[in-house]
C-alpha positions in Angstrom: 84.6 135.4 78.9 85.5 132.8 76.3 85.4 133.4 72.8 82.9 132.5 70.0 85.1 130.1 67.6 85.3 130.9 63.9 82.3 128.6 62.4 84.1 128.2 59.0 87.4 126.6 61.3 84.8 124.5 63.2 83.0 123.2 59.9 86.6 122.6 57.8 87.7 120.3 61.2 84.5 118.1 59.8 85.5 118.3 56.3 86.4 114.6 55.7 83.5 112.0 56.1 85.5 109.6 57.3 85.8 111.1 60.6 82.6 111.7 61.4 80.8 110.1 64.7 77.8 108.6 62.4 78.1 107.0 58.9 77.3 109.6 55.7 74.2 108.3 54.1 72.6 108.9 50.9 68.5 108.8 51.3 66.7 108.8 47.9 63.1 109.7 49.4 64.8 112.8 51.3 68.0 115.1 52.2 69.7 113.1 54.7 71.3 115.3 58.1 72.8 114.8 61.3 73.7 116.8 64.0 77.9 115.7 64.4 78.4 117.8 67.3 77.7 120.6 69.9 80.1 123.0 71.4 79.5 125.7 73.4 77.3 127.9 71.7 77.6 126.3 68.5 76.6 123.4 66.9 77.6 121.0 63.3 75.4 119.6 61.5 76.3 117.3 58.2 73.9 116.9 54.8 73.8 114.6 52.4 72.3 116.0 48.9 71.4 113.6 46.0 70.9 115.1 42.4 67.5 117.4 42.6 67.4 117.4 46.3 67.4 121.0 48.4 65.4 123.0 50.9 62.4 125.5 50.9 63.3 129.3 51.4 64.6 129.3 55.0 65.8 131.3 57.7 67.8 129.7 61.0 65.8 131.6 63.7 68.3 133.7 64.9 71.2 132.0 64.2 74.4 133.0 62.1 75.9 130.3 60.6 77.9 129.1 57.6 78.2 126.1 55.6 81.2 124.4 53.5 80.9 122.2 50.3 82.9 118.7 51.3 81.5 117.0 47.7 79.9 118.1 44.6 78.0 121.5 43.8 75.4 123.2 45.9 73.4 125.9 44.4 71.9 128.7 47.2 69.8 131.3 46.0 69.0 134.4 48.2 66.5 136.9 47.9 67.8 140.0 45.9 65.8 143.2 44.4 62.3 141.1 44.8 63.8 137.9 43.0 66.0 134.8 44.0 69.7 135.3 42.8 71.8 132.1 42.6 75.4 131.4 43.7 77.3 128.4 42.7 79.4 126.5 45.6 81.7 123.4 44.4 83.7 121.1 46.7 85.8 123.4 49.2 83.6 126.7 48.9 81.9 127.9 51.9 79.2 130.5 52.6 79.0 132.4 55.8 75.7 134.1 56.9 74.0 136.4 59.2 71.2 135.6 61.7 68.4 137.4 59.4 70.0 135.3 56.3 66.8 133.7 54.2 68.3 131.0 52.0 67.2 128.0 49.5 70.2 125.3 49.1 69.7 122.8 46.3 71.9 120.1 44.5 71.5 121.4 40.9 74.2 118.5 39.9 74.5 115.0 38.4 76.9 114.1 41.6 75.7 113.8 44.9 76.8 116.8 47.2 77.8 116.5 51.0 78.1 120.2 53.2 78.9 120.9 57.1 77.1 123.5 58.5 77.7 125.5 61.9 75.4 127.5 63.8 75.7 129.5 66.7 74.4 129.6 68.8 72.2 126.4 68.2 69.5 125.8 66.0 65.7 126.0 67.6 64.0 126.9 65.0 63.4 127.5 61.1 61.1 129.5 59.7 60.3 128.8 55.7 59.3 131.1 53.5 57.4 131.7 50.0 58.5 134.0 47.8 55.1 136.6 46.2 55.3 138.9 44.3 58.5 139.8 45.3 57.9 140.0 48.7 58.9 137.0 51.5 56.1 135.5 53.3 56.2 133.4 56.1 54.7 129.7 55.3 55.8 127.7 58.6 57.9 128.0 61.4 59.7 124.7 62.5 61.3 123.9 66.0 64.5 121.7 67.0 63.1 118.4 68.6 59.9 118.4 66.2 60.5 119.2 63.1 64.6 117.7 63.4 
């Protein structure tokens, strides 16, 4: 039985732009991604983040994950005691989450920010939340191939 690699390891050997398989791209209209690779079980994925730029409330559909800072600040807020609590991530921090991990990830910055992120096993789908009254309601539920 071969063994799950550690997805902080896997997402630091993607650290550097420069050796990716696909260009980094800035995209004013919209977060720019790309999927950089697939391993077994796993998979890396690269973001680009311009000043103001970040997600809705999300989950990964049953996938733990976790996601390094290569450039610039990143701001994820998590749900905490019926309110969103927000954590600070410059260049060379990392987060690791759970499967059941609900997340926001925004670029709170002046500087553009770049981040690797490694999910296992792969992503098929995202569901995105809204956050009432303290409580976390499902809005949408997006899947790999449709909505990415």
């Amino acid at each position: 039985m071969s063994r799950q690699p550690d997805l902080l390891t896997v997402a630091r050997r993607y650290a550097d732009p420069a050796d990716w398989p696909v260009p980094l791209c800035f995209d004013p209209a919209q977060r720019w991604y790309a999927r950089l690779a697939a391993g077994p079980g796993h998979e890396v994925w690269a973001l680009s983040w311009l000043p103001g730029q970040g997600t809705d409330l999300h989950d990964h559909g049953g996938s733990a994950g976790t996601f390094l800072v290569v450039a610039g600040e990143l701001t994820e807020e998590t749900v905490s005691g019926h309110r969103l609590r927000p954590h600070r991530l410059a260049a060379g921090a990392a987060r690791r989450f759970g499967a059941r991990h609900v997340h926001r990830v925004t670029n709170r910055g002046d500087q553009p920010a770049v981040s690797v992120h490694v999910y296992a096993p792969a992503l098929t789908r995202m569901t995105r939340y809204r956050l009432v009254a303290g409580r976390l309601l499902a809005a949408e539920v997006a899947e790999a191939g449709v909505a990415w």
